[in-house]
C-alpha positions in Angstrom: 108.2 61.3 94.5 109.5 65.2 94.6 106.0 67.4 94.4 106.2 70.1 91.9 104.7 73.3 94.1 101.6 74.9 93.0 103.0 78.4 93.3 106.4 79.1 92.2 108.6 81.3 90.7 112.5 81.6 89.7 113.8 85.1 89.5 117.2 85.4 88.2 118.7 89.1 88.1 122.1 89.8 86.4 123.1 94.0 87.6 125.2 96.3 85.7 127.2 99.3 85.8 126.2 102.3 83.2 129.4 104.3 83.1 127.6 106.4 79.9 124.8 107.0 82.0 127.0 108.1 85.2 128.5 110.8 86.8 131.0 109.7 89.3 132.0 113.6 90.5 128.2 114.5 91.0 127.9 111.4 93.3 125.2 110.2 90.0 125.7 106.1 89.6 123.3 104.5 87.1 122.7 100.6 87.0 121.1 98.2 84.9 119.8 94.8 85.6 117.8 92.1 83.4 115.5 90.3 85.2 113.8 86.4 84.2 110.8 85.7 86.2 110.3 81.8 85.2 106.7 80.0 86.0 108.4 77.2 88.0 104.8 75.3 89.7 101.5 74.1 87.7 99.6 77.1 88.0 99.6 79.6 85.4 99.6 83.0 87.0 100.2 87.2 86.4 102.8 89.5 87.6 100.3 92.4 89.1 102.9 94.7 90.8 106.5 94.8 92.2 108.2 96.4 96.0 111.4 97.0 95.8 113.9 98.1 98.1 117.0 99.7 97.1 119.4 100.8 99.5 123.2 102.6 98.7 126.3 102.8 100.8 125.4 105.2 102.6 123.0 103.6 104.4 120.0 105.6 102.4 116.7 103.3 101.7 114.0 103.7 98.9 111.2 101.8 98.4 109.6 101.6 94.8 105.8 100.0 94.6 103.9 100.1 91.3 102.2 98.2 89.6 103.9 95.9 86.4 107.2 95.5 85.4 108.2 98.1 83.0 104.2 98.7 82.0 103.2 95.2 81.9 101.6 92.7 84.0 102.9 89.4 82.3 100.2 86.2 82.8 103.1 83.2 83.0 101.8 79.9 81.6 104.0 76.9 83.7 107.3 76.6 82.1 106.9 80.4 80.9 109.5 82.9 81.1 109.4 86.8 81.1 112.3 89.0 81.1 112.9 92.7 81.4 115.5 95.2 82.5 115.4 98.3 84.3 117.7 100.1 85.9 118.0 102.7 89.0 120.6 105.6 90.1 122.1 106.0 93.4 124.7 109.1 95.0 126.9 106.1 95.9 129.1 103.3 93.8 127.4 100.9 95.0 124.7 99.5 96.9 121.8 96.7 96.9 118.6 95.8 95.8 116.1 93.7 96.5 111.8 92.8 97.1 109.0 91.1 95.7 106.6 90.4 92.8 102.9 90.1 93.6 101.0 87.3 91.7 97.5 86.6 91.3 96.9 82.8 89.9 94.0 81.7 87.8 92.7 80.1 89.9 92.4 83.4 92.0 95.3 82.6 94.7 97.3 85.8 95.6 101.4 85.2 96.7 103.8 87.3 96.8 107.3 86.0 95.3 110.7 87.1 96.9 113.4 88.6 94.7 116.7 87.7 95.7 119.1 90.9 97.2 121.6 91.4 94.4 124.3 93.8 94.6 125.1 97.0 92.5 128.9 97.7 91.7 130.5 100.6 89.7 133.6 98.6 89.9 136.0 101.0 91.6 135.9 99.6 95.1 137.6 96.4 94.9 137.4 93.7 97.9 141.2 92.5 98.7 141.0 88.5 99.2 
């Protein structure tokens, strides 16, 4: 018999490009991404802040902590889904994100959940197969 784990969480992120929002000539890229945080385990438990790390082809790191996900702390019931979506600007076309979500359960566990690196793309710099 496969155990369901106490603690768990799917995060899905799907990036995009914001060509409105850029400007390619003043090295000004703007992204989007939609995230869903799903309550895979048994506990019920509450999204209390986020770390990010965002880092653009040139090699330059940020890192983002706050608390919430666009001013809320979701409390995901098992089998509950949130989703959001955000967005960031780098001085490059492209680069990567990724980090963690820190949960508290109810029943008072802390974990930290790992968000997948996902990559950011304007488009223009096509990989030849």
């Amino acid at each position: 018999m496969v155990r369901m784990a106490k603690y768990q969480f799917r995060v899905e992120v799907e990036p995009q490009y914001l060509p409105e929002q850029s400007a390619p000539a003043e090295n000004l890229f703007s992204f989007a991404y939609t995230i869903t945080i799903t309550n895979t385990g048994e506990v019920a438990a509450q999204l209390i802040s986020r770390h990010w790390i965002i880092a653009n082809a040139a090699g330059e790191v940020e890192e983002v902590k706050g608390l919430g996900v666009v001013g809320q702390q979701p409390l995901l019931q098992p089998g509950e889904a949130f989703q959001y979506t955000s967005g960031c600007r780098l001085r490059t076309p492209a680069g990567t994100m990724q980090g963690s979500y820190f949960f508290v359960a109810d029943d008072g566990s802390r974990f930290d959940v790992e968000i997948p690196a996902f990559v950011l793309d304007d488009g223009s710099s096509r990989v030849l197969h």
